[in-house]
C-alpha positions in Angstrom: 17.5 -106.3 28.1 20.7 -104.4 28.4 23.6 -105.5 26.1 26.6 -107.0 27.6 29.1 -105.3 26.5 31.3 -103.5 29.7 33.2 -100.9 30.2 36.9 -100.4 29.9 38.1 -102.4 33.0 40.8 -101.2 35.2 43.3 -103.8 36.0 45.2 -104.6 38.9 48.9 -105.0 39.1 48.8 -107.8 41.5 46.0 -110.4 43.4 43.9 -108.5 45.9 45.0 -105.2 44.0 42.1 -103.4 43.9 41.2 -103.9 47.5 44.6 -102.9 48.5 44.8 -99.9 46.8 41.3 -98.7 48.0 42.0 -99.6 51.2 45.4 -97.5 51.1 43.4 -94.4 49.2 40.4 -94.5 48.0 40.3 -91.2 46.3 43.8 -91.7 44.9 42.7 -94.8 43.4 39.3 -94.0 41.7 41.8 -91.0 40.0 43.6 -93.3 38.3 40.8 -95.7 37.6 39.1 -91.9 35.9 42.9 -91.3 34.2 42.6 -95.1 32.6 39.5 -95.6 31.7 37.4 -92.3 31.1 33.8 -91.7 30.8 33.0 -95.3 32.7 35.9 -97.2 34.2 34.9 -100.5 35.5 36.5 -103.6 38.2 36.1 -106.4 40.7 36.9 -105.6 44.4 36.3 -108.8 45.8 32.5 -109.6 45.1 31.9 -106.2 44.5 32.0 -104.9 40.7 32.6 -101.1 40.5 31.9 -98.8 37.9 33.3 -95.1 38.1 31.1 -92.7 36.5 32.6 -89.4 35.0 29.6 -88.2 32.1 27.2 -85.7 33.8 24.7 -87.4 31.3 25.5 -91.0 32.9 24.9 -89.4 36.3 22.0 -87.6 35.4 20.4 -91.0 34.7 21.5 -92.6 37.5 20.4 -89.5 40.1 17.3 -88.6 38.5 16.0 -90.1 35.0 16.1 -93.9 36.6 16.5 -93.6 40.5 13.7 -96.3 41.1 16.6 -98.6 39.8 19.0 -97.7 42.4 19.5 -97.9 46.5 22.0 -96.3 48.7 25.6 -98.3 48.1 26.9 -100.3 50.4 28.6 -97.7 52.1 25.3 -95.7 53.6 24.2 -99.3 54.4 26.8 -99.8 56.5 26.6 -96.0 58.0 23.0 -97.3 59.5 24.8 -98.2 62.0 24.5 -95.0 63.4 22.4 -93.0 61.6 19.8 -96.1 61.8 16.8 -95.3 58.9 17.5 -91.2 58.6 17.1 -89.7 55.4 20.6 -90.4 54.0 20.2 -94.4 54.4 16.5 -95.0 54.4 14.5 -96.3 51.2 11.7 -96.4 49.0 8.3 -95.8 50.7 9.8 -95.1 53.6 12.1 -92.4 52.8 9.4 -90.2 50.6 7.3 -89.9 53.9 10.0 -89.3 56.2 11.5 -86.5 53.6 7.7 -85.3 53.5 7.8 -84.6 57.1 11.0 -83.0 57.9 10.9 -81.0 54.9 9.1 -78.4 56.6 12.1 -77.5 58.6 14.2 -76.1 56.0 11.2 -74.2 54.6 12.8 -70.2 54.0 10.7 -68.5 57.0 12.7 -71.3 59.3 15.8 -71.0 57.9 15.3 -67.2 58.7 15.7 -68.0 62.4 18.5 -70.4 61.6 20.6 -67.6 60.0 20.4 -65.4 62.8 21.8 -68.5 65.2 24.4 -68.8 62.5 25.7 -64.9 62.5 25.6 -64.9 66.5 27.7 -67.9 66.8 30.1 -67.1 64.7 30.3 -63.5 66.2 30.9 -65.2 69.3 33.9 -67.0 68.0 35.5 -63.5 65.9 35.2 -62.3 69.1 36.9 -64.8 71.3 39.3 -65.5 68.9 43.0 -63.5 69.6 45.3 -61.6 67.6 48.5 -63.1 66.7 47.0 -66.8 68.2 47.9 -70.1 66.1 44.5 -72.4 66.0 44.0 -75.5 64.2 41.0 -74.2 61.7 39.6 -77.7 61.5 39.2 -78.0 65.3 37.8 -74.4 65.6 35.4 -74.5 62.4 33.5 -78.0 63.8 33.2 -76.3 66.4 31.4 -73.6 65.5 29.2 -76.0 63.5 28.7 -77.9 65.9 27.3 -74.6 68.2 25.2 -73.8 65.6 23.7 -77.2 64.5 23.3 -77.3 68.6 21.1 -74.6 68.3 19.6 -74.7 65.3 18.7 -78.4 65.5 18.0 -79.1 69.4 17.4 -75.6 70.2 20.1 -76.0 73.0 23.5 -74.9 74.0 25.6 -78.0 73.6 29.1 -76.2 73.9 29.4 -77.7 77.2 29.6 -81.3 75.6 31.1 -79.4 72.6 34.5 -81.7 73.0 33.4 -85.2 74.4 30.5 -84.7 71.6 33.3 -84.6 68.7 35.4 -87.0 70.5 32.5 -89.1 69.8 31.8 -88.3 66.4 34.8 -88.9 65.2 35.0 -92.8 67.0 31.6 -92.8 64.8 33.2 -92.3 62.1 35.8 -94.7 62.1 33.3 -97.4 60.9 33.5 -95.7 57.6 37.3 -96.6 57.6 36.0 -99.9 56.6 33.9 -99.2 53.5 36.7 -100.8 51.2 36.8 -104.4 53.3 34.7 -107.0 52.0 34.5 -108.3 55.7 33.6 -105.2 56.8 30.0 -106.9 58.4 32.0 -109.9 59.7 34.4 -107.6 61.5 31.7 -105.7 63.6 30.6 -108.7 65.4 34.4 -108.7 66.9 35.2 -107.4 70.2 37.8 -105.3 68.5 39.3 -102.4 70.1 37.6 -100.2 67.2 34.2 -101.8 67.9 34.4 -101.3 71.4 35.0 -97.2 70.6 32.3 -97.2 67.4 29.5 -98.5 70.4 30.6 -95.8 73.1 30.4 -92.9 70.6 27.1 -94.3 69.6 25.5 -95.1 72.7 27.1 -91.3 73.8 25.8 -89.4 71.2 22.0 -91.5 71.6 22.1 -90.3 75.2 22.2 -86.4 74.7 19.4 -87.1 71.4 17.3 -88.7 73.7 17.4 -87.2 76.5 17.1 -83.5 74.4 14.1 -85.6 73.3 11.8 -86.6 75.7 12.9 -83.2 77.7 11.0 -81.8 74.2 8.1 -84.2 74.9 7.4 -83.1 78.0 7.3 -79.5 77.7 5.4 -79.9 74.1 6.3 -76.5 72.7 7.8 -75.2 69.5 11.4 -73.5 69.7 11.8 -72.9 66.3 14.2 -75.4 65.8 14.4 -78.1 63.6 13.4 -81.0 66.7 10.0 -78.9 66.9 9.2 -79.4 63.1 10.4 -83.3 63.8 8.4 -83.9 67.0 5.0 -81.8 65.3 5.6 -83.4 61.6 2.1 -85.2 60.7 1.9 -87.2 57.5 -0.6 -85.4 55.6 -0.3 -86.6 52.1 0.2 -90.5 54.2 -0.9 -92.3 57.1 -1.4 -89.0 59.5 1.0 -90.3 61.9 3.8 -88.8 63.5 7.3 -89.8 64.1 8.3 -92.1 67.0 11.2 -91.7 69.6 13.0 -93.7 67.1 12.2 -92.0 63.9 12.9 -88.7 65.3 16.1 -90.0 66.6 17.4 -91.0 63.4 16.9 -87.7 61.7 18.3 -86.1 64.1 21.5 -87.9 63.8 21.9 -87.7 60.5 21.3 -84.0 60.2 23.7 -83.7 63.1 25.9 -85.2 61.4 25.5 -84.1 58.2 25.2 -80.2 59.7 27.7 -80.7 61.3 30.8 -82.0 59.3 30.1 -81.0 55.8 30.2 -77.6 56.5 33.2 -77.1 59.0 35.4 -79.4 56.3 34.2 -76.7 53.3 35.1 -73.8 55.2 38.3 -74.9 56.4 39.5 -76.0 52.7 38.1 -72.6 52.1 40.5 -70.5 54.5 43.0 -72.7 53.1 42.8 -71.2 49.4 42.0 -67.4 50.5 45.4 -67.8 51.9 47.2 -68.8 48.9 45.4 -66.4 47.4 45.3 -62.8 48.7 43.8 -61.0 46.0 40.8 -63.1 45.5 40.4 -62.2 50.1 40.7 -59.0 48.8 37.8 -58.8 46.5 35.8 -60.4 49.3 36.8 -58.5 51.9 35.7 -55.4 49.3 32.2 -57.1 49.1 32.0 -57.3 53.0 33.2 -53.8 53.2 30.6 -52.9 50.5 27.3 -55.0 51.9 27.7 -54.4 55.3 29.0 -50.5 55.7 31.0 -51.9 58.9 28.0 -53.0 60.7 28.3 -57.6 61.4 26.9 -59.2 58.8 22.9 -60.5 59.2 20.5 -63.1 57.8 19.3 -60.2 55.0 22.6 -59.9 53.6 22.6 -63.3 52.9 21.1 -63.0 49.1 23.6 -60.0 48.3 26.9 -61.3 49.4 27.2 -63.1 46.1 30.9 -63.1 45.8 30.9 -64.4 49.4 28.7 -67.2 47.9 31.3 -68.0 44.6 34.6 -68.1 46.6 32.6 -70.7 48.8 31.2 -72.6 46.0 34.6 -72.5 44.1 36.4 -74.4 47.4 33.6 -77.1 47.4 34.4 -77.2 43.7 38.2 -78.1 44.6 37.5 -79.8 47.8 33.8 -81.6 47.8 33.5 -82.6 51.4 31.4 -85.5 50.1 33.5 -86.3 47.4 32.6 -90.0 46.5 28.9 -91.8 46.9 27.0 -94.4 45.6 24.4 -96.3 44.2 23.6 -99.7 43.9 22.0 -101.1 41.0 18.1 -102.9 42.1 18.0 -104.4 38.0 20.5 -104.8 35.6 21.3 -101.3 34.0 22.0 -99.7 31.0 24.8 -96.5 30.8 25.4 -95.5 27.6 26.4 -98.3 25.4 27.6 -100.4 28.7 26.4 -103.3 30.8 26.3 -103.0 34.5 24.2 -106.2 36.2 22.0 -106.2 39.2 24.1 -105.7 42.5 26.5 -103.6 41.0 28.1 -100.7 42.4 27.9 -96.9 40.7 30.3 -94.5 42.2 30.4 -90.8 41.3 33.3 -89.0 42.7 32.2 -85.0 42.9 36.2 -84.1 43.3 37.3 -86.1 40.3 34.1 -84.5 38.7 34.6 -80.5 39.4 38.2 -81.1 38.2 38.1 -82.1 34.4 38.9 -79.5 32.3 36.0 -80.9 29.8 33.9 -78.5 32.1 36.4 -76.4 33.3 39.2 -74.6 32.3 42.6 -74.4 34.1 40.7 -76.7 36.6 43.4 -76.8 39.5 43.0 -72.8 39.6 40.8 -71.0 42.4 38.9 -68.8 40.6 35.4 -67.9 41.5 34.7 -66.1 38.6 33.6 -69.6 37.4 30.2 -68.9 39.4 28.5 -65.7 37.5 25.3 -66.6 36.4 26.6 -66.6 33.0 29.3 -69.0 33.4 26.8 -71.6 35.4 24.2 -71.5 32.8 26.8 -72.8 30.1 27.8 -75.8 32.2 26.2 -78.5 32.8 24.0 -78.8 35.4 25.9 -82.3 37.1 29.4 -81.1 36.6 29.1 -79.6 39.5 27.5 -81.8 42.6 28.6 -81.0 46.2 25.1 -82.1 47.2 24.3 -85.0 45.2 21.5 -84.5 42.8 17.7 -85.7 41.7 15.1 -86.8 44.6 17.3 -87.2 47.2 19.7 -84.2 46.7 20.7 -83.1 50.2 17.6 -81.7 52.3 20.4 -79.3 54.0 21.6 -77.8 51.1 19.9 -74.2 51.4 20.8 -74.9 55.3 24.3 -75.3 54.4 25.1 -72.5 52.0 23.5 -69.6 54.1 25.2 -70.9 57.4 28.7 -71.0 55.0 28.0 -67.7 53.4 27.4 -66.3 57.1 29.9 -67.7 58.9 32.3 -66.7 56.2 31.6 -63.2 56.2 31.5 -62.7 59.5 35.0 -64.0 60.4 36.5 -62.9 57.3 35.3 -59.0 58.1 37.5 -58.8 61.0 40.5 -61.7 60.0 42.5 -62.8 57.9 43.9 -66.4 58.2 47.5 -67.8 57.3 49.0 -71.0 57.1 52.0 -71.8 59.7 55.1 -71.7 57.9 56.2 -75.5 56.9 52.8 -77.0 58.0 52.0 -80.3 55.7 48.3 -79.9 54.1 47.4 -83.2 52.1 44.2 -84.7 51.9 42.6 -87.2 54.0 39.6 -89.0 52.6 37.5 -90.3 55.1 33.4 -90.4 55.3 34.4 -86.6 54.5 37.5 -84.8 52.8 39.0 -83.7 56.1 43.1 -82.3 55.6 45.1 -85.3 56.9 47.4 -82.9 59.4 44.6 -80.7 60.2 45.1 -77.0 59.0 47.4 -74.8 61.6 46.4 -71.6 60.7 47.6 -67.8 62.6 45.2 -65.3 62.8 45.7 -61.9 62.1 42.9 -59.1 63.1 42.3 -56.5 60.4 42.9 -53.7 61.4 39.7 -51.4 62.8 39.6 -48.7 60.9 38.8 -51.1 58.0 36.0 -52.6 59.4 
């Protein structure tokens, strides 16, 4: 039986304080809950009891040593609203056979193929993109995500639906807006404007899955893509069934979704800090210039463009596009010397995390010198966690680093980004870390005799 003795508790300034201040910024607030309290900050939010975790050790445990004990918070319960019983909300039983049969997807000789949609794409865009031209990067990097997880995913051009497709996604993602209100399940049975817009963008974005689906049905061959290895998948190791409509439908979303945001927000925080910081886009241009010999970049330069690889992990270090998740205690729980009863909510914050100087010096710095080998073997292994960690670490992630890498190195060999002049860049912490005024950037083509 744990003890009962609780963490240092965080205390509001006036009633309803906590839920105010979450509501108003969430990120903001679970800093200064970190600043207080340290290692394990703890309050009430209504019936909800919080506690903030900042020891890798404590999240560890919680990820991987005992995650039997713990279920998807109430904010991926919520999300299965949309996402319905996909990998990132689904539990227990039913998640180890679902991960067992998309798993395949992301196996190396498919993510082969998926690399070589990845470099085409984004060639498209260098291409189309002009000299001189002001773009919101935001805008233009979803996208391109979205072109690729088109292809990669559904093995179809969706460019076409490319705009009333992210008009939809991000209705879809208002829901999340409401993760803070303790009413939050009482409000969604309201005929509310937002409701009315949450069930368009869902019942739009079902239509293309489905019909993409049973198109696939039909003609019963494998593209290559990740909806072949979803409709084939057979339970092996479990029942020897195979996904319904339904099922399939569900992973789809979520890895449309996940593909799809995640990436576009880390590469636009990440033309955000090569600007402010020309000689670190200098030493990766000199990497591009040095892998490549001029020639576009390809799925085989993936493994070699490793400086590519630590300026990109250095910007999810800074800006973790999931920068807060978590977990909800199934039994009462032990961390450390602290009490935390059955019900309770376990947040881990990546971007509070990757910015304590107990792991890394001069933390607010860019520097990604901080991703040698050397320097990652001496840290801890969950100090750094843009993909989670344990069983249920992202099933993306090796999707996700070669289609940053990629698509980094392909626009970055032929342009350089800046900020307007006087454009406001803040932080805007929704189900992702998107930039609260998007990011207006110019674009400026190197010239050719250096490419």
């Amino acid at each position: 039986m744990p003890s009962r003795v609780y963490p240092p508790k965080f205390k509001a300034k006036m009633p309803f304080g906590h839920l105010l201040g979450l509501r108003r910024d969430l990120l903001e607030y679970i800093q200064r809950v970190a600043e207080t309290c340290g290692e394990v900050g703890y309050f009430k939010a209504g019936p909800m009891r919080i506690y903030l975790l900042n020891n890798p050790e404590h999240i560890k445990d919680v990820l991987v040593t005992h995650h039997k004990n713990f279920i998807k918070s109430r904010g991926l319960q919520l999300a299965k609203r949309i996402l319905g019983e996909g990998l990132l909300t689904s539990e227990g039983e039913f998640h180890l056979r679902q991960r067992r049969l998309v798993q395949p997807a992301f196996h190396r000789q498919r993510l082969a193929g998926y690399g070589a949609v990845m470099c085409e794409e984004a060639s498209t865009m260098s291409t189309a993109w002009q000299d001189g031209a002001e773009v919101e990067v935001t805008e233009e990097m979803m996208r391109l995500t979205l072109a690729i997880v088109g292809k990669t995913l559904f093995g179809t051009n969706v460019e076409e639906e490319a705009d009333e497709i992210g008009r939809a996604l991000t209705a879809a993602m208002g829901l999340f807006s409401r993760l803070t209100n303790p009413l939050a399940e009482i409000l969604e049975k309201l005929p509310l404007p937002s409701n009315v817009r949450f069930f368009r963008a869902k019942h739009r974005l079902d239509e293309t899955i489905y019909r993409i689906i049973a198109e696939r049905r039909q003609r019963g061959d494998d593209r290559g893509d990740l909806l072949s290895m979803l409709l084939m998948a057979q339970d092996e190791e479990g029942d020897g069934g195979h996904m319904t409509d339904l099922q399939v439908r569900d992973e789809a979303m979520t890895l449309f979704l996940a593909g799809h945001e995640t990436t576009a927000i880390a590469l636009t925080w990440t033309w955000y800090l090569l600007a402010q910081h020309p000689e670190i886009e200098a030493k990766l241009y000199a990497e591009l210039q040095d892998v490549l010999a001029q020639r576009p970049p390809a799925v085989e330069d993936f493994p070699r463009l490793n400086y590519t690889r630590m300026v990109l992990a250095e910007s999810m270090r800074l800006f973790p596009p999931a920068y807060v998740f978590g977990r909800m205690a199934v039994e009462d729980y032990q961390i450390g010397p602290y009490y935390a009863p059955a019900g309770a909510t376990l947040l881990v914050s990546p971007y509070i995390l990757h910015r304590m100087e107990r792991f890394y010096s001069e933390p607010l710095r860019f520097m990604p010198e901080r991703w040698t080998a050397a320097a990652e073997s001496e840290r801890h292994k969950f100090a750094y966690i843009p993909f989670g960690g344990g069983p249920r670490i992202c099933i993306g992630e090796g999707f996700a680093w070669m289609e940053g890498v990629l698509v980094l190195a392909t626009l970055a060999q032929r342009w350089k980004l800046r900020l307007v002049p006087n454009h406001p860049v803040a932080l805007q912490p929704l189900i992702t870390l998107r930039p609260k005024f998007g990011m207006k950037m110019k674009l400026e083509r190197r010239r050719r005799d250096s490419w």
